[in-house]
N, C-alpha and C positions, 0 to 999 in steps of 0.2 A: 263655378264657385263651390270653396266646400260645404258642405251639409253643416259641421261643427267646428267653432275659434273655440281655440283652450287657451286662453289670456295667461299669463302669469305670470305677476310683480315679483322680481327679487330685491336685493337691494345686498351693500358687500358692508355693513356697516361691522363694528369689531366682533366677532365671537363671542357668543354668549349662550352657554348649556342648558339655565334655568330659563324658564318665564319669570318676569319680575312687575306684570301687570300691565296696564293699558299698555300701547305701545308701546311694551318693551318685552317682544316675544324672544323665544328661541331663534336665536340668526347659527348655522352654521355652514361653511363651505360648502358641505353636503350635499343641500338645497339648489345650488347651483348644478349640480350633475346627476348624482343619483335622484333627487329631489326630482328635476326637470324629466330624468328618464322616467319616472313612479307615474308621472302624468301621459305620457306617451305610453305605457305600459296599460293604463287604465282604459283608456280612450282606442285601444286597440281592438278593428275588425266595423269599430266606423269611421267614414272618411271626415278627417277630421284636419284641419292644421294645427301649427303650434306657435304662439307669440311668446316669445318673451323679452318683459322688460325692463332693465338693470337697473337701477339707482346706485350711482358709482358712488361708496366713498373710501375705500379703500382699494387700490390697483386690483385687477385681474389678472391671475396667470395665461398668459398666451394659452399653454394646454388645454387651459378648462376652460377659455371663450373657444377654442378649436371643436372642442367636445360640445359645446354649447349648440356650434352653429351647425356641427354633422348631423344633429336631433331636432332641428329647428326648424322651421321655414322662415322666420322672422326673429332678426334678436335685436332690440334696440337697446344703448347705454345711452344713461345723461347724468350726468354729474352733478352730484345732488351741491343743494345749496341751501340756504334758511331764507328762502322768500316764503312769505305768508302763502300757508296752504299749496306749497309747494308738492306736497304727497296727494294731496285728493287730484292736481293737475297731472300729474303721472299716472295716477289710476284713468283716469279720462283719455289719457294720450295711449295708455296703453288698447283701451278697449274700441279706439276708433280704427284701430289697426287691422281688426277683425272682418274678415270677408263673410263668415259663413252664415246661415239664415243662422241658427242659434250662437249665442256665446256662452261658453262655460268659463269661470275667473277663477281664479284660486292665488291667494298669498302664497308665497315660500313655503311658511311655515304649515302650513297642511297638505296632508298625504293620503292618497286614495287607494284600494284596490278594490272590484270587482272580479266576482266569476263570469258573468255572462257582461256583455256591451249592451243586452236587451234591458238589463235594467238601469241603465243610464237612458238605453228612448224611453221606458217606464217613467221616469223623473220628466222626460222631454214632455210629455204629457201632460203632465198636469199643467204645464204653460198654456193650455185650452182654455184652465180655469183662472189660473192668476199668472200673475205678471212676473212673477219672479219664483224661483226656487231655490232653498238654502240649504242647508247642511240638515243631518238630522241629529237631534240629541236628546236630550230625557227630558226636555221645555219643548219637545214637539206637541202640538204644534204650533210652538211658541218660539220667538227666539230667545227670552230671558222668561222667567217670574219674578217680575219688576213691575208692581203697580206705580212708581213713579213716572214711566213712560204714559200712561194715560190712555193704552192699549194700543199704542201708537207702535209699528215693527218698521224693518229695518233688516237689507238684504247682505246678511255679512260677505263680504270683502275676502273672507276666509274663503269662502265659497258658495258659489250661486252659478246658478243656469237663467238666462233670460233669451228671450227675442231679438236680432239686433234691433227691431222696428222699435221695440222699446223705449231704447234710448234715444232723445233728441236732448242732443247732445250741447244744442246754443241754451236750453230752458235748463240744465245742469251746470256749465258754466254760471248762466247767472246766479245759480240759486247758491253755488260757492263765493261767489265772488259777493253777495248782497242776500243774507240769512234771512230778514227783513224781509225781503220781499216773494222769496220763498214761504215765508211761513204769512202772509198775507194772503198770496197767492192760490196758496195748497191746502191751508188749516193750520191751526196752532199747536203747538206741542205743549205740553207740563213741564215735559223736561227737552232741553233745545242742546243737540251733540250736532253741532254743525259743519258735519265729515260727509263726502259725498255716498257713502255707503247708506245713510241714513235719510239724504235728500234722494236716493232712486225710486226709494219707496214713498217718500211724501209724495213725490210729481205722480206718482203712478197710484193713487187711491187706496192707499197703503196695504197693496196686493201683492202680498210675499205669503209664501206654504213653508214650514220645516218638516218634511214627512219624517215619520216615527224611524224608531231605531227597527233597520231591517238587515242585520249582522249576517243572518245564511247567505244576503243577496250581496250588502255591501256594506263597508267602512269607511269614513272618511273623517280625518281626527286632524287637532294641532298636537303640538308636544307642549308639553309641560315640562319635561327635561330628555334630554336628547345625548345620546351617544355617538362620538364619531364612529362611520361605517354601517351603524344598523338598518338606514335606509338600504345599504347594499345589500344585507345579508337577507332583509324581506323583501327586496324585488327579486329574487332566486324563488320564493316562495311559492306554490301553488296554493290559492286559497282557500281549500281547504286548512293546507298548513299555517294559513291568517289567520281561521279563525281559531283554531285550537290555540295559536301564539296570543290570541285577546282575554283567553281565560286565564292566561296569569298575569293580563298587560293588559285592565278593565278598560275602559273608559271613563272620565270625570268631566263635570262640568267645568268650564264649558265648551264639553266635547274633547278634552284631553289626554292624551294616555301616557301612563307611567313609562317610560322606557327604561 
């Protein structure tokens, strides 16, 4: 079995440059090739696999599922549809696919590099102390500064490292399918976002860490606005030449960089 799943959701929904808020990040072809290689890139020098999983709603080109599946060990497509909470079931289908003791997830639309692969077990680490690890970003170690949540967290979607033991995966089905009894079950929320990103960490004692911004070791960001190709031109990059490319391409909440 491998040591590390690197899950990741894409989905082929139309083309779109900007971020335009909740669920309506940057989608671009991209993601599907350079994007999927950025993650094999990252995860390089530990044994690790690679899922990924499509949300069909626009065709694939033959090429780029070809390209998909030479970088792959696993690629599943499903054809999206508007059943109720049809995406939080995808996120689920996608991470039971995972063989390895840890799983690392990551949306499309976030992209990683590292210099060393020791600071990704660095990050494995801290799963001694909590159940989940997120992304890092200037609300470390916090995921928002939102006292509406009621200091209630929540392991983004965008990215996390967990356990597979973690998840049991019948008590997350229910807790999508019946919010209710989730929040009966687990504790109550002030504010109730009933996405399974937000029920991992109610089931789990709401034990998620966002370690601080650590840019010498690593980066990991969504876009805010996105150019075709540029994914390609920074996986050429050596990371030192990342990080010099982040002084004039900051980073913004939450966790975004200007492309």
């Amino acid at each position: 079995m491998p040591y590390l799943s690197v899950v990741i959701n894409c989905d082929t929904r139309p083309e779109r440059n900007n971020e335009e808020g909740l669920s309506k990040g940057v989608v671009s072809r991209d993601f599907l090739t350079d994007g999927i290689f950025n993650k094999v890139k990252f995860v390089e020098g530990l044994d690790a696999e690679i899922i990924v999983f499509i949300d069909k709603h626009e065709e694939i080109p033959q090429q780029t599922l070809d390209y998909i599946q030479s970088i792959s060990n696993v690629v599943v497509i499903r054809k999206h549809t508007d059943e109720i909470n049809f995406n939080d079931y995808n996120y689920l289908d996608a991470l039971k696919l995972a063989r390895g003791k840890y799983i690392m997830h990551f949306d499309q639309d976030t992209t990683a590099f590292t210099s060393s692969p020791s600071h990704i077990e660095d990050m494995i680490k801290l799963l001694e102390k909590y159940r989940f690890v997120s992304y890092p970003s200037f609300w470390s170690p916090n995921a928002v500064d939102d006292p509406s949540f009621g200091g209630k967290m929540w392991a983004s979607t965008r990215f996390f490292i967990c356990e597979r033991v973690t998840l049991e995966f019948s008590t997350l089905e229910k807790c999508i399918k019946n919010p209710s009894w989730a929040y009966g079950a687990f504790g109550d929320s002030p504010r109730k976002c009933n996405w399974l990103e937000h029920f991992l960490t109610l089931a789990n004692f709401n034990s998620v860490y966002y370690p601080p911004l650590q840019m010498d070791k690593f980066t990991i960001f969504s876009w805010e606005n996105y150019n075709q190709y540029t994914l390609r031109r920074l996986n050429e990059l050596t990371y030192e030449e990342i990080y010099e490319w982040h002084k004039t391409h900051p980073l913004f909440y939450p966790n975004n960089c200007n492309a």
